[in-house]
C-alpha positions as CSV (number, residue, x, y, z in Angstrom):
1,X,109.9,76.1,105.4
2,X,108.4,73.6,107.8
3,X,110.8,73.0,111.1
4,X,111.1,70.2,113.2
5,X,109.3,71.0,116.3
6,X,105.8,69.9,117.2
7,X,104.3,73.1,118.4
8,X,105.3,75.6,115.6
9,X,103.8,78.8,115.0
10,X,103.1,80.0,111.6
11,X,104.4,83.4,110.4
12,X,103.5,85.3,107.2
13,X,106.0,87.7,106.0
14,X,104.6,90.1,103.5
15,X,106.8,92.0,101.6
16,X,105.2,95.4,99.8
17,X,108.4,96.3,97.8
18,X,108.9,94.6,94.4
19,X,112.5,94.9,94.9
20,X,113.9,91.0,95.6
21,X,116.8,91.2,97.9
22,X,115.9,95.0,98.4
23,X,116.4,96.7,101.8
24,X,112.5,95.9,102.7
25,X,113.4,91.7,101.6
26,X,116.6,91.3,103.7
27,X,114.5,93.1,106.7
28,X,111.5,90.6,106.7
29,X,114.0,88.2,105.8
30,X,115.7,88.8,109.0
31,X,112.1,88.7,111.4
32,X,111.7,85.4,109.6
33,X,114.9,83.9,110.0
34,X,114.6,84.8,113.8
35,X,110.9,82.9,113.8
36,X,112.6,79.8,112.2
37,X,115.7,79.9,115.0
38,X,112.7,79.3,117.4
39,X,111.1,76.7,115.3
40,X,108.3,78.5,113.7
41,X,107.1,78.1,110.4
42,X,107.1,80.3,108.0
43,X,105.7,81.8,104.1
44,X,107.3,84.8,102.3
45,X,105.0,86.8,99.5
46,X,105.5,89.7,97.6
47,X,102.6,92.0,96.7
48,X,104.3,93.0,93.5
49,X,103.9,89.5,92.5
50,X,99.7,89.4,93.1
51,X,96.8,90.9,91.4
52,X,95.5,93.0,94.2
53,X,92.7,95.3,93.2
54,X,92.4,98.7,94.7
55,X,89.0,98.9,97.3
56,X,86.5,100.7,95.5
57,X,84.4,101.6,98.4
58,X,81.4,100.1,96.7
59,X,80.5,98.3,100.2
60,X,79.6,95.2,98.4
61,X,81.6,93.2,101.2
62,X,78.8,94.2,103.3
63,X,76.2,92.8,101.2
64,X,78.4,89.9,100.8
65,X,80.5,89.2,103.9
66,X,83.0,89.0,102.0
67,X,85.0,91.7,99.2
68,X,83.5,91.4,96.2
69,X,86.7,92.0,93.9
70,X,87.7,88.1,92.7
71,X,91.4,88.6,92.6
72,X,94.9,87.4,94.9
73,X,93.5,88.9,98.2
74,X,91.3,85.7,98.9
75,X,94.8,83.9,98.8
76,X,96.5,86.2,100.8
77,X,93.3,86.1,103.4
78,X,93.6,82.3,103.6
79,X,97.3,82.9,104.4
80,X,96.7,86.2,107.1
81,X,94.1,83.6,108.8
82,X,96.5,80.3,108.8
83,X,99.0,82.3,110.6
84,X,99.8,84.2,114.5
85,X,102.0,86.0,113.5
86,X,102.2,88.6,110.4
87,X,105.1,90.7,109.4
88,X,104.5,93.4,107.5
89,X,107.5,95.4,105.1
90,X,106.8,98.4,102.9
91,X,109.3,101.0,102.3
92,X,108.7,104.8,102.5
93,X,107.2,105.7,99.2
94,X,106.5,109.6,99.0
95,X,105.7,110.1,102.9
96,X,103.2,107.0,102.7
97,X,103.6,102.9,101.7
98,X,104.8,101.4,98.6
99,X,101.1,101.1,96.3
100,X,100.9,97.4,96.5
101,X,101.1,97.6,100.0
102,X,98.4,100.4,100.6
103,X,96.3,98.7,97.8
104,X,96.8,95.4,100.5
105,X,95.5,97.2,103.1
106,X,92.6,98.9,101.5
107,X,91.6,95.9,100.8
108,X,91.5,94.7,104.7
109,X,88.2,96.7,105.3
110,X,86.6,94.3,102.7
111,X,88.0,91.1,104.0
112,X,87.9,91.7,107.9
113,X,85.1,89.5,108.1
114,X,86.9,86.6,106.4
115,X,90.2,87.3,108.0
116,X,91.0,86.9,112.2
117,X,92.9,90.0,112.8
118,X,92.0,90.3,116.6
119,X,94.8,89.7,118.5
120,X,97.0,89.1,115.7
121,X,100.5,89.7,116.3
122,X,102.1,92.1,114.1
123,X,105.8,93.2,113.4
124,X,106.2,96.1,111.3
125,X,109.8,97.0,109.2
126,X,109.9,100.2,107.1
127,X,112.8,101.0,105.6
128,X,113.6,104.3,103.8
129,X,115.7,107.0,102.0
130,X,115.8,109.9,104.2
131,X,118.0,109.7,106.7
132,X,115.1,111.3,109.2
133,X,113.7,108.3,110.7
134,X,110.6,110.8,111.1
135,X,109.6,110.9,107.4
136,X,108.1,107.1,107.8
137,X,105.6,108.5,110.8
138,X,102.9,108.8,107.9
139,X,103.6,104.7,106.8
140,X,104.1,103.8,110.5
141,X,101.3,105.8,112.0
142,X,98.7,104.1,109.4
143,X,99.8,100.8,109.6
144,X,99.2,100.9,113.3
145,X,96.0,102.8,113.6
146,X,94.5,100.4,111.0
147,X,96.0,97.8,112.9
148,X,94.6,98.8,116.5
149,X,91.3,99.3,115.0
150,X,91.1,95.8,113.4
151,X,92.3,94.8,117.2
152,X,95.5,93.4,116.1
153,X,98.5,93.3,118.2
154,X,101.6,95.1,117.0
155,X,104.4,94.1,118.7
156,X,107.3,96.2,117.1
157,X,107.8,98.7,114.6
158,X,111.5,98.4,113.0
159,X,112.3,102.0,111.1
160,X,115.3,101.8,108.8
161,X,116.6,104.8,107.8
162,X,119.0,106.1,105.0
163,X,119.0,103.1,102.9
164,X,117.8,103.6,99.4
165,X,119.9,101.3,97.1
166,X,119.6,97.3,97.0
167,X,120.9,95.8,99.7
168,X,122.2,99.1,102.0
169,X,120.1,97.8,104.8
170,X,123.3,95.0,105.1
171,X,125.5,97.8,106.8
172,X,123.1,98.2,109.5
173,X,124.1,95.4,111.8
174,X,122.3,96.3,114.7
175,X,118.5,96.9,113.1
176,X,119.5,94.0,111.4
177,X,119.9,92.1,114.6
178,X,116.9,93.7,115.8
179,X,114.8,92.3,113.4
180,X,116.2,89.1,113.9
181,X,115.4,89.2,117.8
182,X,112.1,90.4,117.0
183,X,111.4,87.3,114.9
184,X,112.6,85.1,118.0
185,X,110.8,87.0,120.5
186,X,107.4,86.9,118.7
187,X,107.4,83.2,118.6
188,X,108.7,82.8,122.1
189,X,105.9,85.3,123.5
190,X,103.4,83.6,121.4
191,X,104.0,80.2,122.7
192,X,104.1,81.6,126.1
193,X,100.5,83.3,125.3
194,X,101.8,86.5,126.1
């Protein structure tokens, strides 16, 4: 949705569940509604909804400079590169992301030439079952090292626990607002050039 101000941001949510309205939705949901209450502009995809091919490590994209697989990942590139600000949502599947969002980010070692990830800024939401906020240090922990290694910027990493079933994310008011202030504060510090 473009906003009214002259100086808006763009921000990419990315949403690795294929639930719509699941807990993982309503939390980028939230990021993004927080960007837009700052005047940012904003997209909303859902890797469920692309054909994302696995990596196959056939270093091709070296050969190349580019990944060789001709699929949705060029799309999603073009997007990842006309925006500052990226936020990321898988939930906890198994001790590790959902498998269209680990396919995703398999697929960043082929494209990192064709995408700007330095100095990205990147919010993180994982929600999940468990009610051990400790289970999603697997997802968390390789979102970010990928992340740091591709010199991205990672702002905040929101960790929902307990909420398995569509839409129990709603009774978490304050991770809830959290993501919301996240959204806001991304934009603001972006403008700012902090």
């Amino acid at each position: 949705m473009p906003s009214n101000k002259t100086n808006s941001v763009r921000v990419l949510g990315i949403v690795g569940s294929p639930r719509k309205r699941g807990n993982t939705d309503i939390l980028v949901d939230e990021v993004l509604a927080g960007a837009r209450e700052e005047g940012a502009d904003f997209e909303k995809i859902y890797l469920s909804k692309l054909s994302i091919a696995p990596c196959r490590a056939c270093e091709g994209c070296k050969k190349a400079g580019k990944c060789v697989n001709d699929d949705d990942m060029q799309l999603v590139a073009e997007k990842m590169n006309q925006s500052a600000i990226w936020v990321l949502g898988t939930p906890v599947y198994f001790w590790g992301p959902s498998g269209w969002f680990k396919a995703f980010m398999d697929r960043w070692y082929g494209v990192r030439k064709q995408v700007n990830f330095e100095d990205r800024s990147v919010i993180v939401v994982v929600p999940l079952e468990d009610t051990n906020a400790a289970t999603a240090r697997h997802t968390v922990g390789m979102i970010k090292d990928a992340l740091d290694y591709l010199k991205s910027k990672i702002l905040t990493s929101l960790v929902v626990p307990g909420v398995l079933n569509r839409g129990d994310v709603n009774s978490h008011e304050q991770k809830l607002a959290q993501a919301r202030q996240a959204g806001r504060d991304a934009v603001a510090n972006h403008r700012r050039g902090a």
